[in-house]
C-alpha positions as CSV (number, residue, x, y, z in Angstrom):
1,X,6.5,-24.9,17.5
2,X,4.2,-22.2,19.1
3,X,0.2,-22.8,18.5
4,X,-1.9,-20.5,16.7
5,X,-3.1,-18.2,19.6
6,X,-6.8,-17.4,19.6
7,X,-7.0,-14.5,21.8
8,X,-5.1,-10.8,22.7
9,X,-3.8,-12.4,26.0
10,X,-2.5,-15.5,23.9
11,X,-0.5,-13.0,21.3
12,X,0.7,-11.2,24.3
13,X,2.2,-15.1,25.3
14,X,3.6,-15.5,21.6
15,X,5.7,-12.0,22.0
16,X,7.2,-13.0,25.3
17,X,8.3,-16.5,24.2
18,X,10.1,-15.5,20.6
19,X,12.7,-18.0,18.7
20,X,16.3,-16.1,18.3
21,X,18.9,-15.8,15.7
22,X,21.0,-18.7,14.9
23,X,24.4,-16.9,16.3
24,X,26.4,-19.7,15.0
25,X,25.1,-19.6,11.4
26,X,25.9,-15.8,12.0
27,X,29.3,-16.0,13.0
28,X,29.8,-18.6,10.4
29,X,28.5,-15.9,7.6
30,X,30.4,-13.2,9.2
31,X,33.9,-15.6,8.9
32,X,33.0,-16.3,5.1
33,X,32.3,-12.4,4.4
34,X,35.8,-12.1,5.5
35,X,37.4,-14.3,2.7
36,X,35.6,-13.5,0.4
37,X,37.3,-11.8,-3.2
38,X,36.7,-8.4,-1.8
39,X,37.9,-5.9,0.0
40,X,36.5,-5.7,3.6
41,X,33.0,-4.1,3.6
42,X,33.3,-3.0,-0.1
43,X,29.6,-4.4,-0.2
44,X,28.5,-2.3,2.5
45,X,25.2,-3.5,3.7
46,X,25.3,-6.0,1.7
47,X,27.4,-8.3,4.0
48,X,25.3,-7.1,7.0
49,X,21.8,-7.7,5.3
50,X,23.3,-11.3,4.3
51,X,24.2,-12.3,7.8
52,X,21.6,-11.2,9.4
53,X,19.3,-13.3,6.6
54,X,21.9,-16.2,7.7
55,X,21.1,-16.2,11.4
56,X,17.1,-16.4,10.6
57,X,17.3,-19.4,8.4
58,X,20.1,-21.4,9.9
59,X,22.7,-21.6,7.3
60,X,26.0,-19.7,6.8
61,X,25.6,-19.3,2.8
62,X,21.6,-18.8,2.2
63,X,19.5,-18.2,-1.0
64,X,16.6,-16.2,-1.2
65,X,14.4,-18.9,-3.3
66,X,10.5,-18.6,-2.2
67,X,9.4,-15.6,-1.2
68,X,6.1,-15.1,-0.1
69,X,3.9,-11.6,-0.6
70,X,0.7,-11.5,1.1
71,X,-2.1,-8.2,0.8
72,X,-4.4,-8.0,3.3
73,X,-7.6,-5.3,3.2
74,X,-10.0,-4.2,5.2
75,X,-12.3,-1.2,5.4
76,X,-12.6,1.7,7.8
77,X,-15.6,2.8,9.8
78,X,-14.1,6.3,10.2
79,X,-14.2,6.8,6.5
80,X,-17.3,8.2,7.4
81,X,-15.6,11.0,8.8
82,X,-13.9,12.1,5.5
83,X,-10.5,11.3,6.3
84,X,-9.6,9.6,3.0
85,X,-9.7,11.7,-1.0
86,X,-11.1,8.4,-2.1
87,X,-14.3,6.6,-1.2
88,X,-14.4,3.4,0.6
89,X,-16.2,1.2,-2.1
90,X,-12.7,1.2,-3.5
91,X,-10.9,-0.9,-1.3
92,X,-13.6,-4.0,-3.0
93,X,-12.8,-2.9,-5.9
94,X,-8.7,-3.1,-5.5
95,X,-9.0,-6.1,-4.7
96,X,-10.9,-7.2,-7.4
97,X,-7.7,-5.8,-9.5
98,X,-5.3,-7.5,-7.4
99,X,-6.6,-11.0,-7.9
100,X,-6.9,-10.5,-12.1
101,X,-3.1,-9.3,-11.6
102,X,-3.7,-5.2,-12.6
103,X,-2.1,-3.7,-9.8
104,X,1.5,-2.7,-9.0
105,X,2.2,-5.3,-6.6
106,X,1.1,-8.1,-9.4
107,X,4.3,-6.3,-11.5
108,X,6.4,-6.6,-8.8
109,X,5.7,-9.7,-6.5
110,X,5.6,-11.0,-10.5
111,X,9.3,-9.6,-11.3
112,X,10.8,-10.7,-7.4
113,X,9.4,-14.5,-8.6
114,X,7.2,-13.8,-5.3
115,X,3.8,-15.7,-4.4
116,X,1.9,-13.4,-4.0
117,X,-1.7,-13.8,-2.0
118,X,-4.8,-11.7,-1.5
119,X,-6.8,-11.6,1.7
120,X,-9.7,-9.8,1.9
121,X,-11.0,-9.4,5.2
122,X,-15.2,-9.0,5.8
123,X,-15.5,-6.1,3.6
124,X,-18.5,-5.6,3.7
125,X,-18.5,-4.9,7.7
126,X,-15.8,-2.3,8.1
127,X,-14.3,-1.5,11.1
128,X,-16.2,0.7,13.8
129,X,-15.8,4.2,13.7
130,X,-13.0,5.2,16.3
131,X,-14.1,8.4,17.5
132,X,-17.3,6.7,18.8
133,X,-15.9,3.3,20.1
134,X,-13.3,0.6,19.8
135,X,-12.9,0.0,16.0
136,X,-12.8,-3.7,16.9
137,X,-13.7,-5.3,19.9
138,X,-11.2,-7.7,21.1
139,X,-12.2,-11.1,20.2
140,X,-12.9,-9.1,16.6
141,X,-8.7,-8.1,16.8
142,X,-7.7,-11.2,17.7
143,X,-9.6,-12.7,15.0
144,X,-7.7,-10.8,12.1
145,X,-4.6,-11.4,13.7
146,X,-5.1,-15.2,13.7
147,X,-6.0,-14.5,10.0
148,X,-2.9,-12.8,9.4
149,X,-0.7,-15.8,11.3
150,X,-2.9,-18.5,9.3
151,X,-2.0,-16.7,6.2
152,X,2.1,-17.6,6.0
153,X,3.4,-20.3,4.3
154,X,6.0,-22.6,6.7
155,X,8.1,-23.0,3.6
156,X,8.1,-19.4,3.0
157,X,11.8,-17.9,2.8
158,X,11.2,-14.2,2.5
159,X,8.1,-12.5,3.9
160,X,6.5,-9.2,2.6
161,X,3.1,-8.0,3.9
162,X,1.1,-5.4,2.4
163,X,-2.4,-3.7,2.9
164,X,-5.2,-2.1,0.9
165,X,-7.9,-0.2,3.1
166,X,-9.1,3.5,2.4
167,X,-8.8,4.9,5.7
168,X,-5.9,3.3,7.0
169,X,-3.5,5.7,7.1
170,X,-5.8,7.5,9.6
171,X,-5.5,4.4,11.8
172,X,-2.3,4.0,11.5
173,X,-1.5,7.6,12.4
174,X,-4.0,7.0,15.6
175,X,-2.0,3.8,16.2
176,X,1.3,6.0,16.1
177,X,0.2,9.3,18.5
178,X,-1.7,6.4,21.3
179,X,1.9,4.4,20.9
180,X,4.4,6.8,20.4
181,X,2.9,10.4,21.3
182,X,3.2,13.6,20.0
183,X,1.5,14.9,16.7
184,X,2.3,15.3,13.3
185,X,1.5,11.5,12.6
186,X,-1.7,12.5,10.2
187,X,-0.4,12.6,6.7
188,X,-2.1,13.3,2.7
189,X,-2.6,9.6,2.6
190,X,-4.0,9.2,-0.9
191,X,-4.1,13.0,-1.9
192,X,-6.1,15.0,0.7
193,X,-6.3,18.3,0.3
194,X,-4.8,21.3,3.4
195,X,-8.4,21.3,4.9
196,X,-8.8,17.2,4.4
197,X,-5.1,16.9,6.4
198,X,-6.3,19.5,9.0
199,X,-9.9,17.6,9.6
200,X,-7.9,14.0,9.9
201,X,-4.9,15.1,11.8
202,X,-8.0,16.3,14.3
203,X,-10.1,13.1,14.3
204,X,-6.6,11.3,14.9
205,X,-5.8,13.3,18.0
206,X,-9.1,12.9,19.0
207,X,-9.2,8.8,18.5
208,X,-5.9,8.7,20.2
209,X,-6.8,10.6,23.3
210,X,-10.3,8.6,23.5
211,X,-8.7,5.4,23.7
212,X,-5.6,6.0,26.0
213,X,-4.1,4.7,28.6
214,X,-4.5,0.8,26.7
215,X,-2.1,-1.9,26.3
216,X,-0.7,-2.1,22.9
217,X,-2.9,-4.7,21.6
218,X,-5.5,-3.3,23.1
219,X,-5.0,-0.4,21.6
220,X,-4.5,-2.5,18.2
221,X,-8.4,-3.4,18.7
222,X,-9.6,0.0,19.2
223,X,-7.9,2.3,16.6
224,X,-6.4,0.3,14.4
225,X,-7.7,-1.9,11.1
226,X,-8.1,-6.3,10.3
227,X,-5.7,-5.5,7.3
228,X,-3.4,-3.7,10.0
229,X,-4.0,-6.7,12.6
230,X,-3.7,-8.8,10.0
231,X,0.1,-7.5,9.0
232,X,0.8,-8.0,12.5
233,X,-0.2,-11.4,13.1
234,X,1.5,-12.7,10.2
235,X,5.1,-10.6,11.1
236,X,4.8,-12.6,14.7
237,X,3.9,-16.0,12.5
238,X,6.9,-15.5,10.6
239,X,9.3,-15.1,13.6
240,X,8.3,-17.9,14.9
241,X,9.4,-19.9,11.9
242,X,12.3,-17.8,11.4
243,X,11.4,-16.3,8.2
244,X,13.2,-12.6,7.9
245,X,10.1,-10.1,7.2
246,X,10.8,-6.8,4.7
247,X,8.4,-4.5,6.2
248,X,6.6,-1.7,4.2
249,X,5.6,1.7,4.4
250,X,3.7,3.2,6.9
251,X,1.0,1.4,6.9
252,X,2.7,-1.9,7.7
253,X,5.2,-0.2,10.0
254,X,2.2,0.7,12.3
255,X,1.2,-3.1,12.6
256,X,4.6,-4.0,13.2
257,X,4.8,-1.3,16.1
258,X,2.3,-2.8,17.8
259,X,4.3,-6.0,18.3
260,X,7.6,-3.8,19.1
261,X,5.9,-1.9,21.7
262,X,4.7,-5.1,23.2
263,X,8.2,-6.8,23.0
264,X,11.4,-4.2,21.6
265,X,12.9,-7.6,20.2
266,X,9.8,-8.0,18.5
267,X,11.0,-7.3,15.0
268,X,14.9,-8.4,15.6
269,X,13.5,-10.5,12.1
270,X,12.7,-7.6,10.2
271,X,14.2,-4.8,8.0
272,X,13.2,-1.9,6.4
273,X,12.6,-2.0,3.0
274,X,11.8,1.3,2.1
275,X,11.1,4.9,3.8
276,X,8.0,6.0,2.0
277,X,7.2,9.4,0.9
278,X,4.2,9.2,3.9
279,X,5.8,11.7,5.9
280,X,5.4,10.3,9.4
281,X,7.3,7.0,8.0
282,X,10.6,8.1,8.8
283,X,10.0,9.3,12.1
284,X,8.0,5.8,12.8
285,X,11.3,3.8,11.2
286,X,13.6,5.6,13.6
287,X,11.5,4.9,16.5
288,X,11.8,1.1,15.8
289,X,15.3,1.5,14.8
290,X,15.2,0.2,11.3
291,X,17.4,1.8,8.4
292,X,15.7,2.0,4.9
293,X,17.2,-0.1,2.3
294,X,15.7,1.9,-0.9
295,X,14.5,5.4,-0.6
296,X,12.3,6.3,-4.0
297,X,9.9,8.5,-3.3
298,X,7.3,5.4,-3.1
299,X,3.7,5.8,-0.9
300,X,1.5,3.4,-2.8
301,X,0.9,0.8,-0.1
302,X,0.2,-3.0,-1.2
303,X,3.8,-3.9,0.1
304,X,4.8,-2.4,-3.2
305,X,8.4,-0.9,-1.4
306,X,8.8,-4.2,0.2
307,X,8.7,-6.2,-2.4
308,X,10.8,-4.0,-4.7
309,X,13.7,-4.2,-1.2
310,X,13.1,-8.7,-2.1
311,X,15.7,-7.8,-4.8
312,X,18.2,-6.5,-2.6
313,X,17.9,-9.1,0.1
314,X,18.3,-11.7,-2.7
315,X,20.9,-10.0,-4.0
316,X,22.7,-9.5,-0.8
317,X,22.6,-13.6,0.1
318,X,24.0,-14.0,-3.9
319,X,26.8,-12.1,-3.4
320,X,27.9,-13.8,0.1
321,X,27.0,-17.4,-1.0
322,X,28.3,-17.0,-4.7
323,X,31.0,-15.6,-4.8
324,X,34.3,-17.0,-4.0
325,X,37.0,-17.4,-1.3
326,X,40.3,-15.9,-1.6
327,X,42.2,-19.6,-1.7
328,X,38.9,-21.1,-4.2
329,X,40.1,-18.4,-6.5
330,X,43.5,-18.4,-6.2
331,X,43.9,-15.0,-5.5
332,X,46.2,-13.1,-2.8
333,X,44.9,-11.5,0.3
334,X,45.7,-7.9,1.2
């Protein structure tokens, strides 16, 4: 099993050497699907979605049984800049609401039968600001992605990963234009206003072009967030124990571009679980090449889509490994 790595260059090692899908448990779920007491593909994505869970865990009829939700925050130098409708003292004070089960995520991470985990990450030393420097220096990024890896539970069956940061839309709109290119990345984020959008779709052009030219986790370090390194160190822990990830919104899809511009085969373990109403999201999920599986108008953040898309995946598995065969049922094939 691949060690913890403790530095960029060692996460850089853990993208190139990746486990892969189990194509025998695929081809073994694929040849169940197909006698199953239903017409071919009348599930749809469904049988898809339940394959491709099959191939990660290793077993041609899986359960979803222990899924594991973990929040990770962090604060934002470039708050400072007045990128965000909400001050940053509110990130502590999410948290705080998180761990006495308030929020959203508590309902839903609650209703999924989820554990769900909060990771607060040195609050109260946010991020640099990015239009003066490298939010984080290197050993600093590689840090909160060995937070993020530490932070998954081996017996974990189901990963969602969420974040709470005011500001970090703004990073991960930097994240996108230095990554991606192009512009139209900066969106409302929590509720700014036309001249709030205009002043952070500036600083975000300006972060991007300031730190060009860098490697991807390099680039990670300098415009990006811990929560958002976070979310990526713990989608590369999980695909190195095979556990399928259901990424997020935005947020969380930025973290998880960092990986896929590192290694496209990155995120072969992951799905979509929602396009959010964030309106760079789809753009960013058809860049990675990942099909929503809910579309409901979500852009709360705190994995709150992805965790809503655990009842699908678990439904999807249920369905393949549940129901019965043609012959087990006695009934005649088309």
């Amino acid at each position: 099993m691949f060690e913890q790595p403790h530095s960029l260059e060692g996460f850089a090692r853990a993208l190139a050497d990746l486990p892969e899908t189990d194509a025998e448990a695929v081809a073994a779920a694929r040849a169940r699907d197909a006698v199953l007491t239903k017409p071919p593909g009348a599930l749809g994505r469904l049988e898809d979605l339940a394959a491709w869970y099959a191939g990660w865990r290793g077993v041609a009829t899986p359960r979803v049984e222990r899924p594991q939700v973990i929040v990770f925050a962090g604060n934002h130098g470039v708050t400072a800049k007045g990128v965000s409708a909400f001050p940053p003292e509110v990130t502590v004070q999410m948290v705080a609401n998180f761990e006495a089960g308030g929020a959203a995520i508590n309902q839903l991470a609650l209703d999924a039968n989820a554990y769900l985990e909060v990771v607060p990450l040195a609050l109260n030393r946010p991020t640099a600001d990015f239009t003066e420097g490298p939010a984080m220096s290197p050993p600093e990024a590689a840090e909160a992605l060995a937070a993020g890896w530490q932070s998954v539970h081996e017996r974990a069956d189901l990963l969602v990963v969420g974040e709470m940061g005011i500001g970090n839309t703004t990073a991960a709109a930097a994240l996108a234009t230095a990554l991606i290119g192009g512009d139209g990345w900066a969106g409302r984020g929590t509720g700014l206003d036309d001249a709030g959008l205009s002043r952070k779709a500036e600083i975000v052009a300006e972060a991007a072009s300031r730190h060009a030219g860098l490697s991807p986790l390099d680039t990670l370090a300098a415009l990006g967030g811990r929560e958002i390194a976070a979310m990526a160190g713990a989608i590369a822990r999980a695909r190195h124990l095979r556990i399928p990830v259901v990424l997020d919104g935005f947020i969380c899809c930025a973290a998880a571009l960092v990986l896929h511009e590192v290694n496209p085969a990155a995120l072969d373990h992951c799905v979509a679980g929602h396009r959010s109403a964030e309106a760079a999201h789809a753009r960013l999920l058809e860049h990675l090449g990942k099909a929503p599986l809910l579309d409901l108008g979500l852009r709360l953040g705190e994995g709150s889509g992805a965790a809503l898309a655990i009842h699908v995946v678990r439904a999807a598995c249920a369905c393949h490994s549940g129901m019965a065969t043609f012959a087990e049922a006695g009934v005649s094939e088309g």
